[in-house]
C-alpha positions in Angstrom: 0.0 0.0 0.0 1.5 3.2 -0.8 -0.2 6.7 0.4 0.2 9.3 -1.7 -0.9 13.2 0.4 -1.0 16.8 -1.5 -1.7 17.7 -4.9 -0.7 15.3 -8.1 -0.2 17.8 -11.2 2.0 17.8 -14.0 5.1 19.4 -10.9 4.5 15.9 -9.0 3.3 13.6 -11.4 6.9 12.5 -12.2 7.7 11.7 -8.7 4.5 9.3 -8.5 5.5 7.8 -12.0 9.2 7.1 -10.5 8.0 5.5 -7.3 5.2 3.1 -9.2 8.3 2.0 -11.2 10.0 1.7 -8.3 7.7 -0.8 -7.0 7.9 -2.7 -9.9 11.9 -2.9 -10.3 11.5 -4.0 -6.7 9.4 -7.4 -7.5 6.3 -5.9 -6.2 3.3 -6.8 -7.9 -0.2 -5.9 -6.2 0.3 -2.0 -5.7 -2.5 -0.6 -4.1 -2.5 3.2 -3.7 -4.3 5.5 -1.1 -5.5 8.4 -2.5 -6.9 9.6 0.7 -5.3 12.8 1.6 -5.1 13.9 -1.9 -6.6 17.0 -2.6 -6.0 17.4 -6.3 -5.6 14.8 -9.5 -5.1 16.8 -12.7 -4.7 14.4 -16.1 -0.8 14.7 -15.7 -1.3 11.9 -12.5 -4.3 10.3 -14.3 -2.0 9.9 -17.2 1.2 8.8 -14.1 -1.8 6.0 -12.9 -2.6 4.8 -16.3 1.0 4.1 -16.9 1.5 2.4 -14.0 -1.2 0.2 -14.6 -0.1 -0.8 -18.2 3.3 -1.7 -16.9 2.0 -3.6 -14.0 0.0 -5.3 -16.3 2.9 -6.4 -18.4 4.6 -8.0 -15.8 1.4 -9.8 -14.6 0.3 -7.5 -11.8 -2.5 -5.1 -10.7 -2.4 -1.8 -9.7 -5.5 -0.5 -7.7 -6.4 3.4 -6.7 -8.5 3.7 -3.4 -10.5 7.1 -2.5 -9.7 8.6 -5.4 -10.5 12.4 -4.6 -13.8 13.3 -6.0 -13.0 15.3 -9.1 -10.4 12.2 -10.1 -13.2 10.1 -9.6 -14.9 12.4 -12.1 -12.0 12.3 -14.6 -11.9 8.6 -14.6 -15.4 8.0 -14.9 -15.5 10.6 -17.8 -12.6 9.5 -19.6 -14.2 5.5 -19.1 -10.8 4.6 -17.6 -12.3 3.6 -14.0 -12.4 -0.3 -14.5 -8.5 -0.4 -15.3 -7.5 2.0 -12.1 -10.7 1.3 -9.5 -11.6 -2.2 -10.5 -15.2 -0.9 -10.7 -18.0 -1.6 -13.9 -17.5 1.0 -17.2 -19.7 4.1 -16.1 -20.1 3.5 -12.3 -18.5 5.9 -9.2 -16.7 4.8 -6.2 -18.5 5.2 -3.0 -18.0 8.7 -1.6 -15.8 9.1 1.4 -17.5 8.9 4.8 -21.1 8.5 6.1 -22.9 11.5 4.5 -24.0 10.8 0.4 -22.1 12.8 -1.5 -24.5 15.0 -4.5 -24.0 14.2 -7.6 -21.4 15.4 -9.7 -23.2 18.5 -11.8 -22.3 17.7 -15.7 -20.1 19.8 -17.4 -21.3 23.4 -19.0 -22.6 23.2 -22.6 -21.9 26.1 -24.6 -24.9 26.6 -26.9 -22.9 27.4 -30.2 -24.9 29.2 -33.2 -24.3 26.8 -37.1 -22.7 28.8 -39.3 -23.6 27.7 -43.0 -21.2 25.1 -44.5 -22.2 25.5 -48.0 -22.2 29.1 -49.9 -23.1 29.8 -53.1 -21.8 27.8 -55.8 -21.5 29.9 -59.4 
């Protein structure tokens, strides 16, 4: 189990890739990792997990995030990538953190955007 604490962005990312890979030079196979006190997940460490995950795959492991913070939650779920990280069904959310119900996650803004015409005049 390794606990990660902070933010993971594109400044810490590298230092989570090089410790996964760590793990792996050093025979470990079932890396499960607490995202607990993390407070931030941007793509950079989403792109840092997926890696991970892939190599640990390769050598015939598995590679688990638990308590992903929420808006990671939202990335993965979004980008249909949570089955390879959280071991969960395509489409579904982990349980939220604690014994409240966390509200759903609003979706994300649509810009209404007026069509322009494709076609002009043809002479």
């Amino acid at each position: 189990m390794i606990t990660l604490a902070g933010e993971i962005d594109l400044e810490s990312a590298p230092l989570v890739r090089v410790s996964l890979e760590r793990c792996l030079r050093e025979g470990i196979r079932t890396i499960d990792v607490d995202l607990t006190p993390v407070t931030f997940c941007d793509c950079s460490g989403l792109n840092a997990f997926l890696r991970a995950a892939q190599q640990t795959t390769v050598v015939g492991g598995t590679l688990r995030l638990h308590h992903p913070p929420t808006m990671l939650a939202w990335i993965l779920d979004l980008a249909g990538c949570g089955f390879l990280l959280l071991g969960l069904p395509f489409g579904h959310l982990p349980p939220p953190l604690g014994d409240t119900p966390a509200a759903p996650l609003p979706a994300p803004p649509h810009r209404s955007v007026p069509l322009a015409p494709v076609l002009g005049r043809w002479r």
